[in-house]
Backbone as CSV, one residue per row, in Angstrom:
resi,resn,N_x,N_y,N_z,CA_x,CA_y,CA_z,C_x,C_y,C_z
1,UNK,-4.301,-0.297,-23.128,-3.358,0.732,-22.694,-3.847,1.375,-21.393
2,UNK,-2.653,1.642,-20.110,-3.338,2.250,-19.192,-3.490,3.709,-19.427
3,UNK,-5.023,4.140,-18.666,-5.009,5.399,-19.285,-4.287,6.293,-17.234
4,UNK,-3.458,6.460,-17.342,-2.581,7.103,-16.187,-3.274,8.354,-15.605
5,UNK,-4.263,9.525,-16.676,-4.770,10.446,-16.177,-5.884,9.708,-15.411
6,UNK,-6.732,8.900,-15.458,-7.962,8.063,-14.341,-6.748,7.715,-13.638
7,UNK,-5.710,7.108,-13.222,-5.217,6.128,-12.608,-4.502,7.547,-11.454
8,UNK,-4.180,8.481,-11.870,-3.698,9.315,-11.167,-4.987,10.013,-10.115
9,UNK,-5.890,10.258,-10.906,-7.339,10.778,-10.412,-7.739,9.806,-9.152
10,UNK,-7.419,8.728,-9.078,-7.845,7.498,-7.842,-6.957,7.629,-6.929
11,UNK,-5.634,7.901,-7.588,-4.837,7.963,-6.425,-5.064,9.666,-5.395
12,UNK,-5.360,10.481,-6.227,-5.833,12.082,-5.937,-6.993,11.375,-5.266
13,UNK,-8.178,10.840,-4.938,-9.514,10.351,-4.280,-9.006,10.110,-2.912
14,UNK,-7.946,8.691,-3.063,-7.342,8.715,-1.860,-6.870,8.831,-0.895
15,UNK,-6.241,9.383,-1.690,-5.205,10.398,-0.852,-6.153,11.612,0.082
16,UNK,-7.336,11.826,-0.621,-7.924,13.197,-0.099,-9.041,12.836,0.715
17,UNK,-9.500,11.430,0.362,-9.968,10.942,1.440,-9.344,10.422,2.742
18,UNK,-8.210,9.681,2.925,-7.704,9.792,4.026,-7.041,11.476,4.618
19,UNK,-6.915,12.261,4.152,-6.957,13.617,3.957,-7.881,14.185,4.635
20,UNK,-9.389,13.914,4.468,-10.561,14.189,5.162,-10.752,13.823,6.762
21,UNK,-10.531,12.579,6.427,-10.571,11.735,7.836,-9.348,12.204,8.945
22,UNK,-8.367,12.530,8.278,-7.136,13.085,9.267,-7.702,14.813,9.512
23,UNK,-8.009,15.405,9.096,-8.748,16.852,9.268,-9.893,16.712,10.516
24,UNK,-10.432,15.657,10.411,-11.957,15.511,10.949,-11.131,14.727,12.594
25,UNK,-10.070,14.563,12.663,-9.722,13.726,13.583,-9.283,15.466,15.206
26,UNK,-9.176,14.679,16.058,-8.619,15.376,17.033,-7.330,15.572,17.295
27,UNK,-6.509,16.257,17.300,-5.370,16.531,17.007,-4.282,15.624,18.254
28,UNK,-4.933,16.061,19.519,-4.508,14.583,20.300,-4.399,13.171,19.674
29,UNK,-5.192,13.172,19.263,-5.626,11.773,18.889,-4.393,11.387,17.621
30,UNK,-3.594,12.263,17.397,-2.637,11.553,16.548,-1.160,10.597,17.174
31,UNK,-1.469,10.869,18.660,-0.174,9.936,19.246,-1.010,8.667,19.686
32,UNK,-2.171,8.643,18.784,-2.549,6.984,19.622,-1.608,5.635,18.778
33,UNK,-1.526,5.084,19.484,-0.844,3.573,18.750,-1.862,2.845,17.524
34,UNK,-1.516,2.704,16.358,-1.904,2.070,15.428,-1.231,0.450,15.332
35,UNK,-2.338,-0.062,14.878,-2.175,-1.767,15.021,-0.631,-1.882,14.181
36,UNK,0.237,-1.332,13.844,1.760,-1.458,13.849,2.639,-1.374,14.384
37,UNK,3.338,-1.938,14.751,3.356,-2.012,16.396,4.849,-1.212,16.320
38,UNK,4.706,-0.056,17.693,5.710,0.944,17.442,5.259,2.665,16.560
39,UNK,4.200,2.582,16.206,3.655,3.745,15.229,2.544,4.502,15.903
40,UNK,2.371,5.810,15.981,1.418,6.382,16.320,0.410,6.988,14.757
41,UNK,-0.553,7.079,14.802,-1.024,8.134,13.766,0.180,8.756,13.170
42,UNK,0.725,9.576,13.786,1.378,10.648,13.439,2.667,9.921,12.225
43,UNK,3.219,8.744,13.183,3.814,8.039,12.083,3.581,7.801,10.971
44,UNK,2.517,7.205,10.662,1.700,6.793,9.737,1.764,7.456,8.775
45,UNK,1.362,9.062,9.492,0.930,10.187,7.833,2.313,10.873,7.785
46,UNK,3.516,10.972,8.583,4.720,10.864,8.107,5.865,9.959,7.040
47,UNK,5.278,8.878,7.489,5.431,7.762,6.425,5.144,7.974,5.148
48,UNK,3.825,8.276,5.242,3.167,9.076,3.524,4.011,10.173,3.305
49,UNK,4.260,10.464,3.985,4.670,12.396,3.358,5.956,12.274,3.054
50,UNK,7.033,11.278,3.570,8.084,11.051,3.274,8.427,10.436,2.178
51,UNK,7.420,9.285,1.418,7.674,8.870,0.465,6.761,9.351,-0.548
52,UNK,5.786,9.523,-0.337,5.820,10.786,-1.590,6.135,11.313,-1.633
53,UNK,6.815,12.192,-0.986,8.035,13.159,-1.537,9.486,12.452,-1.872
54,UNK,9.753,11.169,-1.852,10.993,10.410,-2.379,10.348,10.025,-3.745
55,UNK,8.999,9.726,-3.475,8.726,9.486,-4.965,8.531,11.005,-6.098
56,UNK,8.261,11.797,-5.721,8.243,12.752,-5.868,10.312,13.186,-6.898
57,UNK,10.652,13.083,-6.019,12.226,13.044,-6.265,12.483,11.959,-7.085
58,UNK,12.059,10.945,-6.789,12.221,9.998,-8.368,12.102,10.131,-9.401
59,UNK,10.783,10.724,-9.831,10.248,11.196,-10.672,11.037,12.900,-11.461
60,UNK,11.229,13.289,-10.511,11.467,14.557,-11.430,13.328,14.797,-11.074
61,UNK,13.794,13.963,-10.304,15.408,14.006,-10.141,16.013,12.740,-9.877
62,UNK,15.938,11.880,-11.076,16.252,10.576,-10.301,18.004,10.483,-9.852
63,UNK,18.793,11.595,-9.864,19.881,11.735,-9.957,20.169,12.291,-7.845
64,UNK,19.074,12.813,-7.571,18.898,13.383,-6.193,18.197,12.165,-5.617
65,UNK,17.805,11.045,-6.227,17.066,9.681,-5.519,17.960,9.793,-5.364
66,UNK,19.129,8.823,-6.135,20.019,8.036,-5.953,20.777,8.439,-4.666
67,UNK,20.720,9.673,-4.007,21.441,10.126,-2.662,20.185,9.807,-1.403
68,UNK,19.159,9.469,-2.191,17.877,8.772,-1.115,18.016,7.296,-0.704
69,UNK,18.296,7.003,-2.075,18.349,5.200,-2.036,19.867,4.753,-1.502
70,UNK,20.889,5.720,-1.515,22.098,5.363,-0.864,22.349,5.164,0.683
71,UNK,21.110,5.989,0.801,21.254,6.585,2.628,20.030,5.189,2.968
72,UNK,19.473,4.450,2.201,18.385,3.508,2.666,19.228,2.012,2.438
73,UNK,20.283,2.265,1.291,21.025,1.097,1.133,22.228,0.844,2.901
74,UNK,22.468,2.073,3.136,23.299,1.800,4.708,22.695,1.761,5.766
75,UNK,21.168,1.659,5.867,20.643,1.574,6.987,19.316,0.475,6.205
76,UNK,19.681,-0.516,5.891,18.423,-1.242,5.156,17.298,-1.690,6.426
77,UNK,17.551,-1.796,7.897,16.462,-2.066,8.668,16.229,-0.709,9.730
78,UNK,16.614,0.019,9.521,16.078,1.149,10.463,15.850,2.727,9.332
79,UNK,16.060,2.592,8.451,15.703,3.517,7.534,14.368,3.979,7.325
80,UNK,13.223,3.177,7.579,11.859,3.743,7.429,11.377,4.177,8.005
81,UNK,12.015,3.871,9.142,11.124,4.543,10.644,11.964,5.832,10.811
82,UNK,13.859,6.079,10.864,14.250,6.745,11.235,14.307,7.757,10.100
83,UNK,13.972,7.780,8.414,13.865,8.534,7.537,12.596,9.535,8.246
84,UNK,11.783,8.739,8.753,10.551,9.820,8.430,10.093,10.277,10.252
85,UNK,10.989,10.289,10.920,11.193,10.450,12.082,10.774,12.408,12.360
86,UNK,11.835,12.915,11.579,11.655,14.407,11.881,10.548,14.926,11.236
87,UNK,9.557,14.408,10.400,8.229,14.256,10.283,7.421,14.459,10.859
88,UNK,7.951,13.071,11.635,6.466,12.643,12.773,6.553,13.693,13.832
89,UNK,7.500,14.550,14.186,7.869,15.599,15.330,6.983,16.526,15.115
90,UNK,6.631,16.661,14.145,5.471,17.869,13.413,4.559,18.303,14.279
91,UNK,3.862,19.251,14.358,2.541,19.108,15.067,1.618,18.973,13.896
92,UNK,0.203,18.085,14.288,-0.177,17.281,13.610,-0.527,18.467,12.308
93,UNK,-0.917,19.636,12.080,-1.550,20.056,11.645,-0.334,20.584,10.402
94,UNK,0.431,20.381,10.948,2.103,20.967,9.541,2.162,20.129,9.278
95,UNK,2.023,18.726,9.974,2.811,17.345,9.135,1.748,16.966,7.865
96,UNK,0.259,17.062,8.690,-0.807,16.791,7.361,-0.787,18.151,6.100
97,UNK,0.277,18.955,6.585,0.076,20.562,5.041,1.027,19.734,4.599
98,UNK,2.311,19.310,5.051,3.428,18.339,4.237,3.104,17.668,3.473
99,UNK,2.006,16.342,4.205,2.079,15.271,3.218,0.571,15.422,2.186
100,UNK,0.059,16.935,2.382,-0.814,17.100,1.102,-0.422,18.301,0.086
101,UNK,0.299,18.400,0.582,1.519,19.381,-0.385,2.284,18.208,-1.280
102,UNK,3.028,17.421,-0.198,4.230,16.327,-1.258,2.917,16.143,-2.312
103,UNK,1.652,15.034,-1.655,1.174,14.054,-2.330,0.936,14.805,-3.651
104,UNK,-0.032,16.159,-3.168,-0.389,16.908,-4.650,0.840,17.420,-5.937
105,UNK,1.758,17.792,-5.155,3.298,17.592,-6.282,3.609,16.305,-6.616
106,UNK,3.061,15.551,-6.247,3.700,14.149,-6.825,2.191,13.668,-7.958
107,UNK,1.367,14.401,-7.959,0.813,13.837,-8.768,0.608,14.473,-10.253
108,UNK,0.895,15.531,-9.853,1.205,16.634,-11.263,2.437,16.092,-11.841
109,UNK,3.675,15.839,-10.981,4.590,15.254,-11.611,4.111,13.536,-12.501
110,UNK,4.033,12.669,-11.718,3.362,11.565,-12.537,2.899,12.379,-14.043
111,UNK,1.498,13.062,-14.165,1.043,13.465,-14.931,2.340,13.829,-16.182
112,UNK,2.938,14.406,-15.650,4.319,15.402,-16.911,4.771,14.655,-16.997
113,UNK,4.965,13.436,-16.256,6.265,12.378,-16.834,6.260,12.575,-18.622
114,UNK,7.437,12.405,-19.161,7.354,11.426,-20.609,7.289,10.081,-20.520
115,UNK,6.072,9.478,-21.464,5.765,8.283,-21.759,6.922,7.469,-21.969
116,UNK,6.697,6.523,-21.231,7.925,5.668,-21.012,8.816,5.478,-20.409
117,UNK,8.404,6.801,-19.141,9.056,7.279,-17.885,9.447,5.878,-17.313
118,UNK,10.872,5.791,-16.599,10.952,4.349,-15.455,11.342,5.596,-14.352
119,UNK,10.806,4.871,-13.518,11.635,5.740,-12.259,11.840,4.680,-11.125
120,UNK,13.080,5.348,-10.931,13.532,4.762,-9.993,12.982,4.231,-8.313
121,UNK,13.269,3.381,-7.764,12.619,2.957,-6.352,13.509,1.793,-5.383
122,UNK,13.157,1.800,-4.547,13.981,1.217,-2.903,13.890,-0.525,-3.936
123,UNK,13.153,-0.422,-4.621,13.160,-1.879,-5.901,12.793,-1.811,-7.263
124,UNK,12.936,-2.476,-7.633,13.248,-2.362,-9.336,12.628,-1.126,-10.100
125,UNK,13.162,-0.402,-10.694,12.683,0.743,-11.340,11.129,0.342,-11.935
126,UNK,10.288,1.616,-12.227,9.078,1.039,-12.042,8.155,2.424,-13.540
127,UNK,7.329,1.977,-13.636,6.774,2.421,-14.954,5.950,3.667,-14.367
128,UNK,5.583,5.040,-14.637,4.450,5.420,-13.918,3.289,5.204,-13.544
129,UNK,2.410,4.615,-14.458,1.391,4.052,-13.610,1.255,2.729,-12.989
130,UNK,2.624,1.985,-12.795,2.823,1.331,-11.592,3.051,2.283,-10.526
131,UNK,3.820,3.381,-10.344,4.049,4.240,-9.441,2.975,4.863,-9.087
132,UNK,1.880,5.249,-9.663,0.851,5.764,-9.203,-0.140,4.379,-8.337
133,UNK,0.006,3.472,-8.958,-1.056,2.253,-8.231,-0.081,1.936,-6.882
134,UNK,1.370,2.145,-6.847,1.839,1.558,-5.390,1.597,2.724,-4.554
135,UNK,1.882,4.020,-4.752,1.083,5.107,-3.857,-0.148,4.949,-3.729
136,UNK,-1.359,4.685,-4.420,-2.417,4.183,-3.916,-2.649,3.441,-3.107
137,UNK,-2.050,2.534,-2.959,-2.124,0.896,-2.355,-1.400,1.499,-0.570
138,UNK,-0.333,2.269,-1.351,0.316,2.635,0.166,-0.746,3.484,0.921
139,UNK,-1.511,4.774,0.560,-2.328,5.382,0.447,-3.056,4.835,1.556
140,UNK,-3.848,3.572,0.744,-4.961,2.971,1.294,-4.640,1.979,2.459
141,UNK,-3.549,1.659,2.539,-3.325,0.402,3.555,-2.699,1.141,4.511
142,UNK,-1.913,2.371,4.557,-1.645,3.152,5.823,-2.999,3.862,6.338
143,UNK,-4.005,4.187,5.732,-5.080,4.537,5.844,-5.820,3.709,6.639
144,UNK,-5.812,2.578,6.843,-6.458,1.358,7.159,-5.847,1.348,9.086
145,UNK,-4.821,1.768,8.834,-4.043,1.277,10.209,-4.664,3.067,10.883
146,UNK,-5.019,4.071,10.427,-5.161,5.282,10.777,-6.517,4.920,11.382
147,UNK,-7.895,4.328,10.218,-9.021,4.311,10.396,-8.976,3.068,11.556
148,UNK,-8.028,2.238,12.134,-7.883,1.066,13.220,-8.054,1.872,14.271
149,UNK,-7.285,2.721,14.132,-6.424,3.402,15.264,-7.759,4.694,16.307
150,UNK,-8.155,4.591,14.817,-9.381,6.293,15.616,-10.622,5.413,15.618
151,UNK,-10.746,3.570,15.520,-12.038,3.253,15.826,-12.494,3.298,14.500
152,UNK,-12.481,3.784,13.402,-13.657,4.303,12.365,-13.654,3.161,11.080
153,UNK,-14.849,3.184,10.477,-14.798,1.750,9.198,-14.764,2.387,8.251
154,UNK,-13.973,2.308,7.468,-13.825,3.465,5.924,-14.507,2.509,5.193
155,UNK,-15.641,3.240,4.298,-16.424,2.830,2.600,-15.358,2.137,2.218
156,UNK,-15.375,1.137,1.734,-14.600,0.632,0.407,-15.300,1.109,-1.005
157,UNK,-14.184,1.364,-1.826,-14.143,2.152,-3.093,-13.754,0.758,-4.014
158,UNK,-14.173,0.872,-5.411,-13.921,0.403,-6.551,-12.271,0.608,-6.784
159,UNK,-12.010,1.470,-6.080,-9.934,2.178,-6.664,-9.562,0.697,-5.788
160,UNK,-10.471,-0.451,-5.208,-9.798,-1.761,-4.760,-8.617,-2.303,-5.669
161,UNK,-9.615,-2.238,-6.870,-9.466,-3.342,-8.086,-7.541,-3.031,-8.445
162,UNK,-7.389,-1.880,-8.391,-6.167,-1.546,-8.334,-5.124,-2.174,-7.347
163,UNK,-5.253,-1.920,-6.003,-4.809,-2.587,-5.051,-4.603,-4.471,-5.455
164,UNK,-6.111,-5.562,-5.714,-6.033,-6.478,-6.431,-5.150,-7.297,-7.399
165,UNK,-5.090,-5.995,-8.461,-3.812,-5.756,-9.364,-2.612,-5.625,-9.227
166,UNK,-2.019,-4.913,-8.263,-0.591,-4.956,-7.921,-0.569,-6.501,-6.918
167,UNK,-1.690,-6.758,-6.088,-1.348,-8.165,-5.231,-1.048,-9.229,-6.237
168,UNK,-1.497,-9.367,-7.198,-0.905,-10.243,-8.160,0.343,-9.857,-9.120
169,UNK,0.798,-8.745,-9.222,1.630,-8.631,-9.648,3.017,-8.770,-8.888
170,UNK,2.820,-8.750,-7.505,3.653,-8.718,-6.706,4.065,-10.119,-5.956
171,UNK,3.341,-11.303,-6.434,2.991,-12.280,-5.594,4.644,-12.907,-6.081
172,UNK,5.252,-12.994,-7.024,6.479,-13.763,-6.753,7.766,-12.707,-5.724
173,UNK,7.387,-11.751,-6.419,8.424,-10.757,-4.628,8.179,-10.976,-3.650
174,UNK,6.888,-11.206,-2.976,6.553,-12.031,-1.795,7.323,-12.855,-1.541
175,UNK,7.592,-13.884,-2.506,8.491,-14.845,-1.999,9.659,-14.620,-1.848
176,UNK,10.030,-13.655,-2.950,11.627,-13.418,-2.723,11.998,-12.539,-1.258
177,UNK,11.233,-11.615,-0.967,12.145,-10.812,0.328,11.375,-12.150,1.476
178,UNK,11.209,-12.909,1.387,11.403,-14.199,2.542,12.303,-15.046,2.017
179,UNK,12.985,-14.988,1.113,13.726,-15.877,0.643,13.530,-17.496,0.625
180,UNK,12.141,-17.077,-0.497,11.691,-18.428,-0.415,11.348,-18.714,-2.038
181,UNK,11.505,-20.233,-2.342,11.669,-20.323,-3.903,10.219,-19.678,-4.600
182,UNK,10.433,-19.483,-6.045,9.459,-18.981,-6.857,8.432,-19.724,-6.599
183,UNK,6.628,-19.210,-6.509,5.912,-20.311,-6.678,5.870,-20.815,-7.901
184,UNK,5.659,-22.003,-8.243,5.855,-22.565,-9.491,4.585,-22.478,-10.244
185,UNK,3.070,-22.738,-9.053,2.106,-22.744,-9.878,1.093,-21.160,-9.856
186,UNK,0.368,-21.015,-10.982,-0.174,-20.120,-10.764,-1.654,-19.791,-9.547
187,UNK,-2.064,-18.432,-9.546,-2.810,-18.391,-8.655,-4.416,-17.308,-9.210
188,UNK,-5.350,-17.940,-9.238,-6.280,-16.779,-10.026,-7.063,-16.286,-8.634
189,UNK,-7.467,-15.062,-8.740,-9.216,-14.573,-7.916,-9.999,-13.976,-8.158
190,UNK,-11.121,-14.773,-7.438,-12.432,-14.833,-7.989,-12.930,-13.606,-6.877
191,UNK,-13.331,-12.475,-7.011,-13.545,-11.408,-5.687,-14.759,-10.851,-5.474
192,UNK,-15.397,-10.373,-4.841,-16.780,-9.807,-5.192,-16.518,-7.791,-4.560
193,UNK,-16.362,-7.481,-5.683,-15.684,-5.588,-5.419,-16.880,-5.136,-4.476
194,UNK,-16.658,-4.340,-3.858,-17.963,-3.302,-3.198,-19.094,-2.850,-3.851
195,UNK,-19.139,-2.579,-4.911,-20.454,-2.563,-5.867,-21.252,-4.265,-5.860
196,UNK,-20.725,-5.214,-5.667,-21.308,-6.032,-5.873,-21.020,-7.112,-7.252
197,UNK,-19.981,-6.675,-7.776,-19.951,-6.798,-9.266,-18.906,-7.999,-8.954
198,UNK,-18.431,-8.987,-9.852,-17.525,-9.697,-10.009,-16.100,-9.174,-10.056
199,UNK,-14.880,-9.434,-9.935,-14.117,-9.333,-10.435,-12.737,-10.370,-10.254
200,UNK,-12.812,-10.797,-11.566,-12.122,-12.274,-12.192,-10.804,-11.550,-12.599
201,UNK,-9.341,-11.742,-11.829,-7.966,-11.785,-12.331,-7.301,-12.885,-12.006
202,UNK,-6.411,-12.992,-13.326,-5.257,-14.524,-13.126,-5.751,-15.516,-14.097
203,UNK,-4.921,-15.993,-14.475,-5.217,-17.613,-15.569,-6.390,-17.951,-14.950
204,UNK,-7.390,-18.319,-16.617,-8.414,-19.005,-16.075,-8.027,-20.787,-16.122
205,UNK,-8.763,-21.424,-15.714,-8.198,-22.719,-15.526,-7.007,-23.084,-14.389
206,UNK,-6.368,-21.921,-13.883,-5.732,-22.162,-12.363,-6.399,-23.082,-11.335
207,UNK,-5.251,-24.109,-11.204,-5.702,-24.717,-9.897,-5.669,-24.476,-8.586
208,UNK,-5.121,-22.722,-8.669,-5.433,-22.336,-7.220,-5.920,-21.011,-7.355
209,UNK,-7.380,-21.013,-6.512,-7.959,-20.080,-6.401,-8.890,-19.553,-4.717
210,UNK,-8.324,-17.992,-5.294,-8.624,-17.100,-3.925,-10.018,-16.716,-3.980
211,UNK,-11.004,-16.841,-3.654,-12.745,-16.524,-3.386,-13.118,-15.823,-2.087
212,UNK,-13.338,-14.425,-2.891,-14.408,-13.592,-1.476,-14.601,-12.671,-1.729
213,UNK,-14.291,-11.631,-0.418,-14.476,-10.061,-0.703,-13.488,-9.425,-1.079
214,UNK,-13.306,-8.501,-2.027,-12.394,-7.955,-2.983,-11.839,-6.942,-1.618
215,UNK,-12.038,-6.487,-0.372,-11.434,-5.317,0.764,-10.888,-6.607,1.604
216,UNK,-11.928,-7.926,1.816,-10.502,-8.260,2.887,-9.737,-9.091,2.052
217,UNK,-9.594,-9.197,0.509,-8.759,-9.728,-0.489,-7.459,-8.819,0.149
218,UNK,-7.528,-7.426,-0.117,-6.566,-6.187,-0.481,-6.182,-6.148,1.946
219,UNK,-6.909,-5.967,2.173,-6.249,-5.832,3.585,-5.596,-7.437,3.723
220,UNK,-5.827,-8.255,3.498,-4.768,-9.346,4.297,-3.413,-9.266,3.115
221,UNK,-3.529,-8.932,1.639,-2.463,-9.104,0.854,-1.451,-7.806,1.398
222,UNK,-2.135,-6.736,2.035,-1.240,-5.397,2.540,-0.977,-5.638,4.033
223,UNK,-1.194,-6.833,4.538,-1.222,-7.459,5.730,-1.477,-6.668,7.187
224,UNK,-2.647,-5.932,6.721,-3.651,-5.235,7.518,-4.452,-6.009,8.450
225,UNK,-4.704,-7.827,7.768,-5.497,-8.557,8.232,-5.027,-9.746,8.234
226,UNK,-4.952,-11.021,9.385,-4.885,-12.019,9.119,-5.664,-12.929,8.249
227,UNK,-5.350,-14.147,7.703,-6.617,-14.449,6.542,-7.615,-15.076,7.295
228,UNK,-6.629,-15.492,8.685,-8.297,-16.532,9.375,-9.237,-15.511,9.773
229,UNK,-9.155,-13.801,10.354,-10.006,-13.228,10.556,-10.796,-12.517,9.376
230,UNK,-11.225,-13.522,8.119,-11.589,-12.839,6.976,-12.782,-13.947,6.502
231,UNK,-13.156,-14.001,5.690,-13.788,-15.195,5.220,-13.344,-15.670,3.577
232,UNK,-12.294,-15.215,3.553,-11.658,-15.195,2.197,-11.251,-17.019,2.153
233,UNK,-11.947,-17.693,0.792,-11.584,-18.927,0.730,-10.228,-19.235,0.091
234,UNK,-9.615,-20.112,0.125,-7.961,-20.559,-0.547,-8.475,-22.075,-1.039
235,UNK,-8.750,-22.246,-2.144,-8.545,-23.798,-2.937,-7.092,-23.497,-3.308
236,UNK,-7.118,-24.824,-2.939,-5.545,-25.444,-3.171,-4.267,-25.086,-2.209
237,UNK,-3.398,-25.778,-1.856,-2.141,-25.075,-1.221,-1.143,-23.720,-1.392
238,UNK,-1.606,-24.009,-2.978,-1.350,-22.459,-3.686,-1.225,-21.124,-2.968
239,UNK,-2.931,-21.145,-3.058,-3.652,-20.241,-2.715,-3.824,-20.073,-0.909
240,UNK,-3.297,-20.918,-0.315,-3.381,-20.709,0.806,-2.162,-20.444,1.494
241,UNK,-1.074,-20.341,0.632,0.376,-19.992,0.691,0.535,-18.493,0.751
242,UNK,-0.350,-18.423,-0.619,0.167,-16.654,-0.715,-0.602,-15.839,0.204
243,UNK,-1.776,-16.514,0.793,-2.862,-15.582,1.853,-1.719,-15.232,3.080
244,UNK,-1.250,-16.189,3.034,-0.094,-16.027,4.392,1.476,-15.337,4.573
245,UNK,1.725,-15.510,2.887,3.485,-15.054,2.352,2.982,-13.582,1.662
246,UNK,2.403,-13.118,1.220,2.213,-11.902,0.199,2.141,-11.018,1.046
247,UNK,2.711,-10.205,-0.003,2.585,-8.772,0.201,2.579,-7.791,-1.007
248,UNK,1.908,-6.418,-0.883,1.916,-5.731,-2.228,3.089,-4.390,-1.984
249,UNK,3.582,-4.434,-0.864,4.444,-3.355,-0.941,6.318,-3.757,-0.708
250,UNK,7.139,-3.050,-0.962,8.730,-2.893,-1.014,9.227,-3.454,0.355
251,UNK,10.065,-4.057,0.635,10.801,-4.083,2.021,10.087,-5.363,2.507
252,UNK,10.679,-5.445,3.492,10.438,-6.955,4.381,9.059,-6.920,5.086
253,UNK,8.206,-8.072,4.964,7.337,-8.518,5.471,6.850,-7.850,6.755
254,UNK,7.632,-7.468,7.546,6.947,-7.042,8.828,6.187,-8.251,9.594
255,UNK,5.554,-7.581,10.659,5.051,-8.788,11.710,3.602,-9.049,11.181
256,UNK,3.167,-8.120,10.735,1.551,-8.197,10.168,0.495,-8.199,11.472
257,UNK,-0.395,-9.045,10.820,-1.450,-8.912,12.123,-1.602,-10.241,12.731
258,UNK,-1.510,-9.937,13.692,-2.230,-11.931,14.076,-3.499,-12.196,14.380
259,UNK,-3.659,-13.444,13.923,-4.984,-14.032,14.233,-5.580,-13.694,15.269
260,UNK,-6.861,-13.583,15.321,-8.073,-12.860,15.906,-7.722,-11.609,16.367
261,UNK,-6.736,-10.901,15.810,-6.742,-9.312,16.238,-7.570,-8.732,15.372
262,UNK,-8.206,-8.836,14.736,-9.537,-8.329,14.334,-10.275,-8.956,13.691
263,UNK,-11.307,-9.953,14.520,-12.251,-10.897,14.144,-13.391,-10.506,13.939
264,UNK,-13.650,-11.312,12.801,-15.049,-10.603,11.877,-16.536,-10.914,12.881
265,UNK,-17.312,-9.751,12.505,-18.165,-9.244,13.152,-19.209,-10.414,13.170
């Protein structure tokens, strides 16, 4: 059984660690361009603040989503950028009280849900502590493009294994928003987490398997990273499909990163 109060607590880590790092930053320094092309900082932690607070509204009004998800259903390719637009106008120091105001209401809410909560989302209604692991994941992989952006190498944390977890759970939606058939065969990985420790998910006996580091596992599946600038191995065609098609978050693929835009050291 998941226990949701830890699972909420990781996502609260996160969140307050990229939290830290945006405090510690120079307030100029939030119109620099982040490796997404079109986004400044400022975007970035608008992005967060906007959807945790939609998730936020999921959760405790899914009746006031549905006037969220209507206004995203008539603008399905300019809605993410132009939702969280009057955001990013912020000066940096209101937009980061926003999105640690939303994040911290959105996690008390999670918490109160009733068991068995679905809430609603831009895709298939979703369980709460799936909702708490895709705010994490979002958390951490907009975080990633922040820590690109100001130069800096963020610790990797154990709250990976989570990230890990939704990349496999997500690996046949990958295919679908490319509109490409189901994979048929399965895919296991073999990862080595930041502690050093193993960590084995997916059918054992799979004939396709992903081998490496459990951070550039989670940055190329949030497509932070290309896979050739990683040392992440792919046995089988499988496995060297999804390094390239996956993704762990909602909406279309995006451009990602290309090869050797950030080649390992």
């Amino acid at each position: 059984m998941v226990d949701t109060a830890a699972l909420v607590e990781d996502l609260r880590a996160e969140q307050e660690d990229l939290a830290a790092l945006l405090r510690g930053s120079d307030p100029a320094d939030w119109s620099r361009p982040t490796p997404a092309p079109g986004w400044s900082i400022a975007d970035q932690v608008a992005h967060l603040a906007f959807f945790d607070g939609s998730a936020l509204t999921a959760v405790t009004d899914p009746e006031g989503f549905a006037a969220v998800l209507e206004a995203a259903l008539a603008d399905p390719e300019g809605y993410v950028d132009s939702a969280a637009a009057p955001l990013a106008a912020l000066p940096p120091g209101a937009l980061l009280d926003r999105w640690v105001t939303a994040s911290a209401a959105l996690r008390a809410a999670l918490l109160d849900a009733p068991a068995g909560t679905r809430v609603p989302w831009f895709g298939p209604p979703m369980s709460v502590p799936s909702k708490a692991t895709a705010r994490l994941m979002e958390t951490w992989a907009h975080g990633q493009d922040v820590a690109d952006a100001l130069g800096v190498t963020r610790a990797a944390t154990d709250r990976l294994r989570h990230v890990v977890h939704l990349a496999l759970r997500t690996r046949s939606y990958s295919y679908l928003v490319r509109g490409l058939p189901e994979p048929g065969e399965e895919v296991r990985v073999e990862l080595t987490g930041p502690g050093g420790d193993a960590w084995r998910m997916g059918p054992e006996g799979a004939g396709a398997v992903v081998r490496g580091d459990a951070e550039q596992f989670c940055l190329v599946l949030t497509r932070r990273r290309h896979p050739d600038d990683t040392g992440l191995e792919a046995e089988g065609p499988a496995a060297r499909e999804w390094l390239e098609v996956g993704q762990t978050y909602a909406g279309g693929p995006g451009a990602g990163r290309r090869p050797g835009q950030f080649p390992q050291g």
